[in-house]
Structures are given as structure tokens and as C-alpha cells.
C-alpha positions as CSV (number, residue, x, y, z in Angstrom):
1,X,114.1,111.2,96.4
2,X,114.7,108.3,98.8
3,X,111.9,105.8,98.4
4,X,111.7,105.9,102.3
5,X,110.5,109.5,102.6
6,X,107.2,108.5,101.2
7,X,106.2,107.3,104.2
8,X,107.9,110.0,106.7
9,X,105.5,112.0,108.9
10,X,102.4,109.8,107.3
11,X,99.5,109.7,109.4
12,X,98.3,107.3,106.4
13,X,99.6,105.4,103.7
14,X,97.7,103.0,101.1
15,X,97.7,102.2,97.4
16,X,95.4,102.8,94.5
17,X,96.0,101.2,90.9
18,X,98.4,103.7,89.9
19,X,99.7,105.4,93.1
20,X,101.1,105.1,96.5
21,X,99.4,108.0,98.4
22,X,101.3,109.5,101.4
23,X,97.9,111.1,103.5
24,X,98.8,113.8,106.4
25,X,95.8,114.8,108.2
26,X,95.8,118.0,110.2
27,X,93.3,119.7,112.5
28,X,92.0,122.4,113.0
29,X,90.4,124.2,115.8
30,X,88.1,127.5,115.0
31,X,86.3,129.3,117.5
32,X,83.5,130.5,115.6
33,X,83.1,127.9,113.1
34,X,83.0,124.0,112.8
35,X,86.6,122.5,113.8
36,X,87.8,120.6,110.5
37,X,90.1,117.7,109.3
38,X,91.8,118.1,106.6
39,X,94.2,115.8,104.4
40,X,97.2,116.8,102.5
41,X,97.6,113.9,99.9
42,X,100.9,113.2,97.7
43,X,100.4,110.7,95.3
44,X,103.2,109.0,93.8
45,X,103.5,106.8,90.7
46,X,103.7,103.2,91.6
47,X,107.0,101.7,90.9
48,X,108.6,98.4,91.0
49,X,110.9,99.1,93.9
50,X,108.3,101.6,95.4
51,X,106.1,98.9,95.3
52,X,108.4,95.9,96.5
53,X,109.2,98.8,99.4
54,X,105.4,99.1,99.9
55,X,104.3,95.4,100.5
56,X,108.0,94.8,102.7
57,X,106.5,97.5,105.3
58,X,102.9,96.5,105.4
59,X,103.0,92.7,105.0
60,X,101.4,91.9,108.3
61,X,98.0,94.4,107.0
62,X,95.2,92.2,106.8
63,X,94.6,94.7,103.8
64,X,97.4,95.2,101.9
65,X,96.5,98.0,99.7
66,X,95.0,99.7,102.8
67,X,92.3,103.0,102.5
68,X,91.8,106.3,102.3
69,X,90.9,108.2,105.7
70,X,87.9,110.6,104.8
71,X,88.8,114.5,105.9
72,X,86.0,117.5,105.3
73,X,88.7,118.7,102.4
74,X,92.0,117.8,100.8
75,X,94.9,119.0,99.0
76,X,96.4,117.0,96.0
77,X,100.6,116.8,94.9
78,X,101.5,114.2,92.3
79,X,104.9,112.2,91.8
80,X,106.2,110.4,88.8
């Protein structure tokens, strides 16, 4: 895996201790219930040149390790 494709088709990207996490949030529209947002989250193991990758594409954040956008439900992957 490229290190760039971590951050293909991201609506959000930000780090925790231990992991880069690639968030895409979707909606949905239901006609008979409550519309929802919901976040399909791939976590991958930080690295040195994940890492280096990270900070060279969000140096200009004011912060850096960036957050987590809060959806009604979410779906979890993780990547060594």
C-alpha cells in the first residue's frame, strides 16, 4: 500500500497516539426514519514515514493532530 492512499477520498483525516485515522462520512436519507451520518473509519498504525507524510500535508493546521468528526454510528478497519 502506497502511503498516499490513506488519505484518498477522506472527508477527514487526524491522528491519535497510535494511529492515523482515514474518516469517510456518508449520509443517508430515510423517508420514514431520522436521516443519519455515519463514519467509516480505517485506522492505521503510525509509522515513521506515515508520519513524516502526515505533518508534510497538514503543516499549515493550526492543529496538527486534527479531530475526530462525530457521526450517529461508525464502522472500524485497522492497519499495521
Amino acid at each position: 500500500m502506497q502511503i498516499k492512499e490513506i488519505f484518498e477520498n477522506a472527508t477527514n483525516v487526524y491522528r491519535t497516539k497510535k494511529y492515523i485515522v482515514k474518516q469517510i462520512i456518508s449520509y443517508e436519507a430515510h423517508n420514514e426514519f431520522h436521516n443519519v451520518l455515519y463514519s467509516q473509519d480505517t485506522f492505521y498504525k503510525r509509522t515513521y514515514l506515515r508520519d513524516k507524510y502526515y505533518e508534510s500535508k497538514y503543516k499549515n493546521k493550526i492543529d496538527i493532530n486534527g479531530k475526530r468528526l462525530k457521526t450517529a454510528c461508525s464502522t472500524r478497519k485497522y492497519i499495521d
